[in-house]
C-alpha positions as CSV (number, residue, x, y, z in Angstrom):
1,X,133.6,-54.1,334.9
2,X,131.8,-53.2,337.8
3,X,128.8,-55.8,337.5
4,X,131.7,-58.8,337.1
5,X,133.8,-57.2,339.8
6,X,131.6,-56.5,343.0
7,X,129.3,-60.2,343.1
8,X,132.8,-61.9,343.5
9,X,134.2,-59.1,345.8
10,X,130.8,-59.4,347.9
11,X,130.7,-63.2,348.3
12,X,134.6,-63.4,349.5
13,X,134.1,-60.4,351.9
14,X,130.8,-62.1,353.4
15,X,132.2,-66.0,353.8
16,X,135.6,-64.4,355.6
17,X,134.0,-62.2,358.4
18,X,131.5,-62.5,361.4
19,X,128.0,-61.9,360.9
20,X,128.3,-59.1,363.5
21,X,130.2,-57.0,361.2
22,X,127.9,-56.9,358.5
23,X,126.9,-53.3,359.0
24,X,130.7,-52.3,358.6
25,X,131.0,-54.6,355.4
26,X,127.5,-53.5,353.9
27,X,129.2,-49.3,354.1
28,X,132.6,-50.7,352.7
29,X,130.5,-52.8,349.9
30,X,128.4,-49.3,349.3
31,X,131.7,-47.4,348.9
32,X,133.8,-49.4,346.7
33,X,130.5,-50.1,344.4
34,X,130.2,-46.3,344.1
35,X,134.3,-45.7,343.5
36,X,133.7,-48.2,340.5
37,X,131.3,-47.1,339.5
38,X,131.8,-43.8,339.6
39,X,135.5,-44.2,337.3
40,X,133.3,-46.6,335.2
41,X,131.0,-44.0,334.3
42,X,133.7,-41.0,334.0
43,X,135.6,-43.6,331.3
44,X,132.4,-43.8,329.3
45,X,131.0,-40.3,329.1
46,X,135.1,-39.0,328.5
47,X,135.2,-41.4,325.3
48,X,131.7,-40.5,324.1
49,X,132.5,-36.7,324.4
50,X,136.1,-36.9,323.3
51,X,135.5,-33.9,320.6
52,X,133.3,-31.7,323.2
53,X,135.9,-32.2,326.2
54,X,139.4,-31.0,323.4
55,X,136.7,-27.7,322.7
56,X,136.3,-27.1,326.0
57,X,139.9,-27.1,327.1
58,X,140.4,-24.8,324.0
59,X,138.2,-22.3,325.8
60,X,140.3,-22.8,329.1
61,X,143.4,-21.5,327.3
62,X,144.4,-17.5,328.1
63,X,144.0,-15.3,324.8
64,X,147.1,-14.5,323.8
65,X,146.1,-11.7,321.3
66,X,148.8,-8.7,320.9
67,X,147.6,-5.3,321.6
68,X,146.8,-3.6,318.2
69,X,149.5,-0.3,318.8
70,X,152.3,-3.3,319.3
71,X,151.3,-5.2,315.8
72,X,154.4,-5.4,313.5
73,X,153.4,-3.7,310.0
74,X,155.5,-6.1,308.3
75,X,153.4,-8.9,309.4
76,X,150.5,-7.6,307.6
77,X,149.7,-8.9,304.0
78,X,147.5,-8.4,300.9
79,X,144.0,-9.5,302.1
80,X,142.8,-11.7,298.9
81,X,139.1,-13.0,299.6
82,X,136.8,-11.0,297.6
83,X,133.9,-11.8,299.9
84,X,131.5,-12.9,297.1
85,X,128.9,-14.9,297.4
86,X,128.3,-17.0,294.1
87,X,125.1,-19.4,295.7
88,X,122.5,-18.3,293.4
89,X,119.5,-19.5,295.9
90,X,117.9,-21.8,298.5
91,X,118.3,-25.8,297.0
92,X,115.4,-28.0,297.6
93,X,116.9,-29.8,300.9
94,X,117.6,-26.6,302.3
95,X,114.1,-25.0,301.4
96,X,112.5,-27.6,304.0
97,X,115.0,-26.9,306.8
98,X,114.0,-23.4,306.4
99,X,110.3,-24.1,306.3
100,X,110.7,-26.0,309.5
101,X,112.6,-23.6,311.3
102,X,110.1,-20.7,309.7
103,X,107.1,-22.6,311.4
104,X,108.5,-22.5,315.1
105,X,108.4,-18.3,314.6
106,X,106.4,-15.7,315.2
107,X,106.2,-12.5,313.5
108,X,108.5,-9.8,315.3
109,X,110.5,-12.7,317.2
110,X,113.9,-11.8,318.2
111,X,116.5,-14.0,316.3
112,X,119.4,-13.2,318.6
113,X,118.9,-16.6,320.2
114,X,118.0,-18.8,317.3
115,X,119.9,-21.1,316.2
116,X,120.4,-20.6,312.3
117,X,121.3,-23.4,309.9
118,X,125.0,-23.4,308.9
119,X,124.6,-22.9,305.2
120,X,122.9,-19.7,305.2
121,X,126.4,-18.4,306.4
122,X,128.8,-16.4,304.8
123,X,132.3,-16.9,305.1
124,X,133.5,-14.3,307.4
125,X,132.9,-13.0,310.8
126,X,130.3,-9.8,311.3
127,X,133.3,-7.9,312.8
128,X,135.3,-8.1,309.3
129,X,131.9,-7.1,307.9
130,X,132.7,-4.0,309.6
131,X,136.1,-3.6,308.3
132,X,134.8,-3.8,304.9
133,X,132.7,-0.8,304.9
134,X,136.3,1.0,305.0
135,X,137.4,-0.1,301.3
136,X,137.5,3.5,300.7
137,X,139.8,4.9,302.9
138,X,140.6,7.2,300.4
139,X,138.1,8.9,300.2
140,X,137.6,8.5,303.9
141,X,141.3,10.6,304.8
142,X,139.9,13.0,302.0
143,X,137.2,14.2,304.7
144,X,139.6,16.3,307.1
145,X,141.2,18.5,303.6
146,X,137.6,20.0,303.1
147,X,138.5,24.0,303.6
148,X,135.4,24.8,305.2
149,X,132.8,23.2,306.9
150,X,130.5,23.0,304.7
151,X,133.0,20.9,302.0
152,X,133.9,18.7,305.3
153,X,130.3,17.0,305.8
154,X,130.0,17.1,302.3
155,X,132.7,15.1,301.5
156,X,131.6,12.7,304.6
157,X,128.0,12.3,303.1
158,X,130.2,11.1,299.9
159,X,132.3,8.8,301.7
160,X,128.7,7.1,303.7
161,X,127.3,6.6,300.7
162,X,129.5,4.9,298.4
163,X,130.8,2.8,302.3
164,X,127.5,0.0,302.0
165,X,128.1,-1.6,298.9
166,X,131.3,-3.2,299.5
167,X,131.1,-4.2,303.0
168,X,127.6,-5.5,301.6
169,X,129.2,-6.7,298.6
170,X,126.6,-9.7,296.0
171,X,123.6,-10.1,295.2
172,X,123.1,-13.1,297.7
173,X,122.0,-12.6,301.3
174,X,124.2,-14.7,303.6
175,X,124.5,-14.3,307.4
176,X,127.7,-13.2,308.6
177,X,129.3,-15.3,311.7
178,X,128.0,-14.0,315.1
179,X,131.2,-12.6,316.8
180,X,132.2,-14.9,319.9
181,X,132.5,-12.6,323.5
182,X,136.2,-11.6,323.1
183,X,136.8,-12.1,319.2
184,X,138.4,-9.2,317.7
185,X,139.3,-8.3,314.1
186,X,142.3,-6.2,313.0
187,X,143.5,-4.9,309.8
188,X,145.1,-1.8,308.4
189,X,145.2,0.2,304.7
190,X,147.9,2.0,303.6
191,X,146.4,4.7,301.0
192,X,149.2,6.4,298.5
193,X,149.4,10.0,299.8
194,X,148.0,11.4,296.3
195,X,145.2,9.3,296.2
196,X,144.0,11.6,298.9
197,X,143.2,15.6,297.4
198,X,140.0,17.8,297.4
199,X,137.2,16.7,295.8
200,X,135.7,20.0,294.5
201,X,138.0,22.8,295.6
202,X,140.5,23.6,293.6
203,X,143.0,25.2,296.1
204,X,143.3,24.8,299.7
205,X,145.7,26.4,302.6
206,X,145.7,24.3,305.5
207,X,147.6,22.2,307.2
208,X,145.6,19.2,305.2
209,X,145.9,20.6,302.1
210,X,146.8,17.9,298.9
211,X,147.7,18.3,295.7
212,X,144.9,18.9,293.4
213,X,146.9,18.2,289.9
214,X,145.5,14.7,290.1
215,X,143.9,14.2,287.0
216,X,147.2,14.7,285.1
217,X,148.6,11.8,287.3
218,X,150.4,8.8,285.0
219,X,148.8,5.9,285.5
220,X,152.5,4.1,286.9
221,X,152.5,6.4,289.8
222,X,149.2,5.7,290.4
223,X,150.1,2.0,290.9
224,X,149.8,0.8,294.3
225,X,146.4,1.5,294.7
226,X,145.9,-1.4,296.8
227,X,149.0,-1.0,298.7
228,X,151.0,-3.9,297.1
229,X,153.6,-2.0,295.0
230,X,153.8,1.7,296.8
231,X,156.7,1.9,299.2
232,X,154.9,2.4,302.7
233,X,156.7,5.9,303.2
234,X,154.4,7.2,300.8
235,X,151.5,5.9,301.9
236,X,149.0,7.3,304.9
237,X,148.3,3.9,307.7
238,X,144.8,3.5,308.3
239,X,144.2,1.2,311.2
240,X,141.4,-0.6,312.0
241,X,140.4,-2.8,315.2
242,X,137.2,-4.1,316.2
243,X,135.7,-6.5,319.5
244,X,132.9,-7.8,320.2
245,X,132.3,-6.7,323.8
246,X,128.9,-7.8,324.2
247,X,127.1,-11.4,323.8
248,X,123.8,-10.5,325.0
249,X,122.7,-7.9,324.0
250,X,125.3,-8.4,320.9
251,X,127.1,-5.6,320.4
252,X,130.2,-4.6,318.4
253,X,132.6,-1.9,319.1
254,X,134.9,-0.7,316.1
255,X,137.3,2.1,315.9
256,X,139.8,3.4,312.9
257,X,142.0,6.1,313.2
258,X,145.0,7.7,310.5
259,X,147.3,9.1,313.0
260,X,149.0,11.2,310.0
261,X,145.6,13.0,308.9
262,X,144.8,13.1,312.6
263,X,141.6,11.6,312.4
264,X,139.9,8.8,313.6
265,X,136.3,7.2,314.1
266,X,134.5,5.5,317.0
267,X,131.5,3.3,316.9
268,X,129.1,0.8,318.6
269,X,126.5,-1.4,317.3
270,X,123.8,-3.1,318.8
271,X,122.3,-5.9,316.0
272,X,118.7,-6.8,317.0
273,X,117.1,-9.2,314.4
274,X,113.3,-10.1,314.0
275,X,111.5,-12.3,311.7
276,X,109.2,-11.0,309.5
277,X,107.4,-13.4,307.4
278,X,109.1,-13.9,304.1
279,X,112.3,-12.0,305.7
280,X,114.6,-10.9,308.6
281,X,114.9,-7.3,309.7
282,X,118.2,-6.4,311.4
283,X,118.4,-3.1,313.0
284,X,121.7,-1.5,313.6
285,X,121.0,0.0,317.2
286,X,123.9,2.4,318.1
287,X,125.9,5.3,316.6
288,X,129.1,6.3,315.0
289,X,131.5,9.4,315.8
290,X,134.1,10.6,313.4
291,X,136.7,12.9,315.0
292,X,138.5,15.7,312.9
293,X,141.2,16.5,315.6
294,X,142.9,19.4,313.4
295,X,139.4,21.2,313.4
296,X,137.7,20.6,316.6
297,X,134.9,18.6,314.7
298,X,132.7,15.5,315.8
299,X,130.2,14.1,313.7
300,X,127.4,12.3,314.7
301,X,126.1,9.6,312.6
302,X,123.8,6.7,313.1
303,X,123.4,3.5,310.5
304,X,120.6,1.9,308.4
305,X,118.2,-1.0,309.1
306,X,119.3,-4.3,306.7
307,X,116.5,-6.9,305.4
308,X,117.2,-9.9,303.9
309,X,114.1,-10.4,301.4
310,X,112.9,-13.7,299.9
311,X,114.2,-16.1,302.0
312,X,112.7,-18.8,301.0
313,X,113.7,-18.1,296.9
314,X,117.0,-16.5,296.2
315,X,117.6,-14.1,299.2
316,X,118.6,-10.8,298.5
317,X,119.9,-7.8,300.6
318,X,118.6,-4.3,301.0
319,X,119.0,-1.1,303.4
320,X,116.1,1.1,304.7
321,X,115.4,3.5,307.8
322,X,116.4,7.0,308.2
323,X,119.7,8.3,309.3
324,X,121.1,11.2,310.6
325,X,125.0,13.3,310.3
326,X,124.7,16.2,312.7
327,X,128.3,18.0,313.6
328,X,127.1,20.8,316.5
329,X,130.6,22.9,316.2
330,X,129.9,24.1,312.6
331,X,125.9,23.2,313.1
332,X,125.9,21.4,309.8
333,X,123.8,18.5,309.9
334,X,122.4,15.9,307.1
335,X,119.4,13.6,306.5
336,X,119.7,10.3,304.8
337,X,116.9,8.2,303.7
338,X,117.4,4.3,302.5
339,X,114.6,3.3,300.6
340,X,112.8,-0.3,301.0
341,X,111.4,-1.0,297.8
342,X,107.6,-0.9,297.6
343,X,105.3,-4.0,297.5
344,X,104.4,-3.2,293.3
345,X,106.9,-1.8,291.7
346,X,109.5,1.0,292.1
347,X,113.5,0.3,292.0
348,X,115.6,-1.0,295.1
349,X,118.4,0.1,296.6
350,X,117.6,3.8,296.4
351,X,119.0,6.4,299.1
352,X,118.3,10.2,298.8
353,X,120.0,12.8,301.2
354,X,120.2,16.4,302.4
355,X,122.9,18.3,303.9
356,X,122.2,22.0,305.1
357,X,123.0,24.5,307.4
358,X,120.6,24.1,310.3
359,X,120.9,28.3,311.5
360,X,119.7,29.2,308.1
361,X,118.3,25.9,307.1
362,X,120.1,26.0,303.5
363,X,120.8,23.1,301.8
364,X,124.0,23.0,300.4
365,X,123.9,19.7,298.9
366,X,121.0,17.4,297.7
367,X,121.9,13.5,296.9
368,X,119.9,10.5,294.4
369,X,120.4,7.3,293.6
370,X,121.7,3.7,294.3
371,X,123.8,2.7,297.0
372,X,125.4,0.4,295.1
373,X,125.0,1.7,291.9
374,X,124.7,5.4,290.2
375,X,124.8,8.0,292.8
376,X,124.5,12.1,291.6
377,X,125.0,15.2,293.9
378,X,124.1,18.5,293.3
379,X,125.9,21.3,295.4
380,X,124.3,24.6,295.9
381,X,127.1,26.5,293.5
382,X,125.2,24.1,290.5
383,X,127.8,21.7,290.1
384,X,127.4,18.5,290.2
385,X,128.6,15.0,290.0
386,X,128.1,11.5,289.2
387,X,129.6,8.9,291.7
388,X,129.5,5.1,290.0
389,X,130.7,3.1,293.5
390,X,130.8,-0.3,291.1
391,X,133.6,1.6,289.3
392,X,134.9,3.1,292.6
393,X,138.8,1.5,292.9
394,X,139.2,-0.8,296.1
395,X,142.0,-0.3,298.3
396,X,142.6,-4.1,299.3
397,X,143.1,-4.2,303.4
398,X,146.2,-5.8,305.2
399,X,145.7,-8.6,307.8
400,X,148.1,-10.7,309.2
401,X,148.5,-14.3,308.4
402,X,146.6,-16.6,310.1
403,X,149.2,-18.8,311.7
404,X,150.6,-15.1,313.4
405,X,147.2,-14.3,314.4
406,X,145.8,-14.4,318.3
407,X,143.6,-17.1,319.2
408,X,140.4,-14.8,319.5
409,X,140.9,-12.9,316.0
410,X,138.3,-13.7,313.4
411,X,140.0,-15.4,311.0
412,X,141.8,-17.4,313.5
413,X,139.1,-18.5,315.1
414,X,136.5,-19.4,312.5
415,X,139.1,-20.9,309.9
416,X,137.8,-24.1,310.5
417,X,134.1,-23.4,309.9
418,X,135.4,-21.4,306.8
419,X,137.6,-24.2,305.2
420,X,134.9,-26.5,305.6
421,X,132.2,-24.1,303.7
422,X,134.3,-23.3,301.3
423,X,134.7,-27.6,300.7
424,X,131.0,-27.2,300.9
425,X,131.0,-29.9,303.9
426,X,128.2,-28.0,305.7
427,X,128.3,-31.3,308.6
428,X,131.4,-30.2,309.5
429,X,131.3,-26.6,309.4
430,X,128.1,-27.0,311.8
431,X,130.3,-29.3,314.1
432,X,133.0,-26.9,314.0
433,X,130.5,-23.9,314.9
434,X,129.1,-25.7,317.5
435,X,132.7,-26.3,319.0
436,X,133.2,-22.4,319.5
437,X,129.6,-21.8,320.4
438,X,129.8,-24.7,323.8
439,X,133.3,-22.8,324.1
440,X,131.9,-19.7,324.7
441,X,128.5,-21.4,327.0
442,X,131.4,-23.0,328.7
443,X,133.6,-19.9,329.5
444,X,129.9,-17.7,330.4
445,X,129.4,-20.5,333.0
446,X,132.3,-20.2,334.5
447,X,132.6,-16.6,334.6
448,X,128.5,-16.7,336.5
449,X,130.3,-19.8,339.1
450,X,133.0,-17.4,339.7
451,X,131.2,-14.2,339.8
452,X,133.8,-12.5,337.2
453,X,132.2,-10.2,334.9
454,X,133.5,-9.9,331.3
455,X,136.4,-7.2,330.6
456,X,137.0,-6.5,326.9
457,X,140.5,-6.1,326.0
458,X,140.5,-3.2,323.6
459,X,136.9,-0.8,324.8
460,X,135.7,0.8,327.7
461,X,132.2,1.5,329.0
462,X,131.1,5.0,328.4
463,X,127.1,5.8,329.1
464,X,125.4,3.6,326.8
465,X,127.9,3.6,324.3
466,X,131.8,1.9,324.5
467,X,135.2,3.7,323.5
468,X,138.2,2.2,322.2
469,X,141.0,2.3,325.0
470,X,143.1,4.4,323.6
471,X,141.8,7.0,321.2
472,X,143.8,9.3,319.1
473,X,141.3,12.3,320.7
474,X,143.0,11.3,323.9
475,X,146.6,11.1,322.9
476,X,146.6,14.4,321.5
């Protein structure tokens, strides 16, 4: 348009005028060839990023998330996905995209900034990772009916253990989706009250006490163990909310509380990721507290290192580091070790722990096994018992639909990439990633233009960790 337009324009404006205007027609030729130009060139670039500009003025809209204590119950339904990962390895096309992106790295390289390929990606968001790791609440609410201290950290060593295997559920090592700043996850598990009793005492006075006549339970009133057919009367409410309040460095916050066993758990992660030849190392920088409000309690507990082996073959997950459970009121502490398994040989998987009493350095309970697998304890009294967590029954957790979801909550937000792996159309679950990743470059520039710093919705700043805004420890 503008190289038709402006020759005509130029020849009528010069043969109509006096020579001694020229200068004044030579800065009104200048202008109108740049406002043409100019709209010319704003018409083309709109068309040719039609896709980028609607993902951009996604990012412009407000969140319009609820607040997590305002969420209607009844909203909530059966969560169905069983997170499984049926891939049995790396196919030949994707071997080579993973040998070209293995030859741009360097041993110990941080992966936080690396762009991954899209089908190494599991189909759900890190932050509903998180969430997993509660498929036990059961056993979690069965933590504050301990008697004594000793039985409480106990039963908490228990419940850790037998927490990885479902949130790390297959045999197949997939990536979960790198939270977005601002996504959050919500959920909630409603646990029949006598699913929840002592695990080795056989009576109890307290104001947690259960009842311990379980094993003479009919099966029919046990039904409802994942919520769907136990009225919600009868049932404890676990809650569950997590954010991602940090983009770099990446960190998670996640909190879960049962308002009826007066209990709740705060934590923040930190996931730093380095290459390591034939696999990728994530360490889980941070820590956990769980809160025991009806006894004054606080443990302190820290998380495992993940690796994802053989990445080039059929990638596999394991855990391995040390970690620690210390609770300083009743000075009961425990050590946990996650075994990598050794270059020749030896079995995978395997965790052993220690619990003792740190004044008189007793240990009251010794743990061996798999982590997801066979796991034995032997208590100090010379019981013990055998834990199968394959066998262990999964309380199924309630989310809301995604049509009544905010727009920054997991589900909501990745659907698209997760419909489109699920159809195995990996083009367009890369083009749909991409969309929320120049969302959030989009939103982090205009937040440096403006100066604004970054306020997450549902956690606070505290030291070097973060707190969720409104803990049960502070409402009571």
């Amino acid at each position: 348009f503008s190289v038709a337009v402006f020759p005509i324009l130029s020849k009528q404006i010069m043969e109509h005028v006096d020579v001694c205007y020229n200068h004044l027609i030579c800065d009104l030729y200048l202008s109108m060839l740049w406002y043409y130009t100019r709209s010319s060139i704003l018409f083309l670039v709109g068309g040719l990023n039609k896709k980028l500009y609607r993902c951009l003025q996604q990012g412009q809209q407000q969140c319009q998330t609820s607040s997590p204590d305002t969420l209607d119950p009844n909203d909530e339904t059966t969560d169905t996905e069983d997170n499984e990962e049926e891939d049995l390895g790396v196919l030949d096309d994707q071997r080579s995209i993973i040998i070209h992106l293995l030859s741009q790295l360097k041993l110990g390289m941080d992966l936080t900034r690396v762009v991954l390929p899209t089908f190494i990606l599991e189909k759900r968001s890190l932050l509903e990772m998180y969430a997993n790791f509660m498929s036990h609440p059961d056993m979690f609410l069965s933590i504050t009916s301990g008697c004594t201290p000793e039985e409480r950290i106990i039963r908490f060593v228990e419940y850790y253990l037998t927490a990885f295997h479902e949130g790390r559920k297959g045999a197949v090592a997939k990536k979960p989706y790198n939270p977005i700043l601002g996504e959050n996850f919500h959920c909630s598990w409603y646990v029949p009250q006598d699913h929840v009793r002592p695990l080795r005492t056989t009576s109890c006075n307290g104001p947690n006490s259960a009842p311990t006549a379980t094993s003479n339970i009919p099966r029919s009133s046990q039904k409802g163990v994942d919520g769907s057919s136990t009225r919600n009367s009868d049932c404890y409410r676990v809650r569950f909310v997590a954010e991602q309040v940090s983009h770099h460095p990446p960190v998670s916050g996640f909190y879960c509380e049962c308002k009826e066993k007066r209990m709740c758990v705060n934590t923040h992660v930190w996931t730093k990721s380095k290459f390591m030849g034939m696999s990728v190392g994530v360490s889980m920088v941070g820590e956990g507290v769980l809160y025991l409000l009806d006894h004054d309690e606080e443990y302190v507990f820290t998380l495992p290192c993940a690796y994802a082996r053989s990445i080039l073959t059929v990638p596999w997950v394991e855990l391995g580091g040390k970690v620690t459970i210390n609770c300083a009121k009743s000075g009961y502490s425990a050590a946990v070790t996650f075994h990598t398994k050794p270059f020749y040989g030896g079995k995978v998987h395997r965790v052993t722990a220690e619990v003792k009493h740190n004044q008189t350095g007793n240990i009251v309970c010794k743990a061996q096994g798999e982590w997801n697998g066979m796991l034995e304890f032997i208590y100090n009294n010379g019981e013990n018992k055998v834990i199968d967590t394959s066998k262990l029954p999964v309380i199924k957790k309630k989310i809301r639909p995604v049509e009544k979801q905010g727009q920054y909550e997991s589900q909501h937000l990745w659907q698209h990439v997760t419909a489109s792996l699920k159809a195995g159309n990996m083009d367009e679950a890369t083009e749909h990633k991409h969309c929320l990743e120049e969302r959030q470059r989009s939103e982090g520039k205009k937040r440096a233009t403006t100066k604004t710093p970054w306020k997450p919705k549902y956690f606070i700043k505290e030291g070097e960790g973060w707190v969720y805004h409104k803990p049960l420890w502070k409402a009571h």
